[in-house]
N, C-alpha and C positions, 0 to 999 in steps of 0.2 A: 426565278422569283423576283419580282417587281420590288424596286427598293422606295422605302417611303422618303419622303422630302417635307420637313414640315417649314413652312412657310412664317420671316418673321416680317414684321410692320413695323420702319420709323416714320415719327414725324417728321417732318420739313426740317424744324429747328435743332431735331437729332442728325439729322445728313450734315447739316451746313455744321455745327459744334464738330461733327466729327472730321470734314474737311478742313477747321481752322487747328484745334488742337493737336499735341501728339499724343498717343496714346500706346503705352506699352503690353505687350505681350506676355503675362506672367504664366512660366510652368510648375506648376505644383509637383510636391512627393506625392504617389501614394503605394500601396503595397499592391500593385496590380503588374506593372511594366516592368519589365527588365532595362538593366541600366543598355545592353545592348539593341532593345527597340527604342528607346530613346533618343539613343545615338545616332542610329539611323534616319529616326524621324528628319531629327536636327541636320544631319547631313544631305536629305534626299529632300528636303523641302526648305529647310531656310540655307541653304548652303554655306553653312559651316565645315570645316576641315573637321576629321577625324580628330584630333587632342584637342582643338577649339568643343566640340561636341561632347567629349568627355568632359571639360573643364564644369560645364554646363551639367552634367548627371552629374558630378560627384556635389557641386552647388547645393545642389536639387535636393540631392539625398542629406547632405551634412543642416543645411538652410531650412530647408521645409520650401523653398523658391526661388525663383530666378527669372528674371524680366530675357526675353531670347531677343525678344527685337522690338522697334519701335516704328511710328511711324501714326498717318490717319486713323480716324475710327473705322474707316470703311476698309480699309488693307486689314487691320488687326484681325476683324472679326472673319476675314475671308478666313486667313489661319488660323484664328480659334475653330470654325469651322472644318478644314482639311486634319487639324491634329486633332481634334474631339473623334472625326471617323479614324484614325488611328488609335483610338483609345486613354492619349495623353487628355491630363486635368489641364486645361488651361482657363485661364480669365484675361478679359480688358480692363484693363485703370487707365 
């Protein structure tokens, strides 16, 4: 089964904004994930330690959020990209 890709478009002056500022990675709660795919995500993809990982679910769960990482607009939105096909809620600020 062919996976779809849906294709987004910045302008010019969104590539360059996103090259100069930092821009944080926020994970959301919601009632879908277990705190144990979470962990993982966070471990097998931003490489976080196991109790570093949890620190971060229980945030998540107690907070309503938690910023995982930081960095360009264009890095962010790779991983908002890689955890959204995991199923995690994330957003860029």
């Amino acid at each position: 089964m062919p996976t779809e890709v849906q294709e987004q478009t910045f302008t010019l002056e969104e590539l360059l904004a996103g090259l100069k500022e930092m821009h944080r990675l926020i994970l959301w709660n919601d009632d879908i994930n277990t705190f144990d795919h979470v962990i993982h995500c966070m471990m097998k993809y931003l490489d976080y330690t196991e109790p570093q990982a949890e620190k971060i679910a229980w945030k998540v769960h107690n907070e309503g959020k938690c910023a995982v990482l930081e960095g360009s607009f264009t890095e962010m939105e790779i991983y908002r990209k890689i955890l959204q096909q995991e199923g995690l809620t994330v957003t860029v600020e």
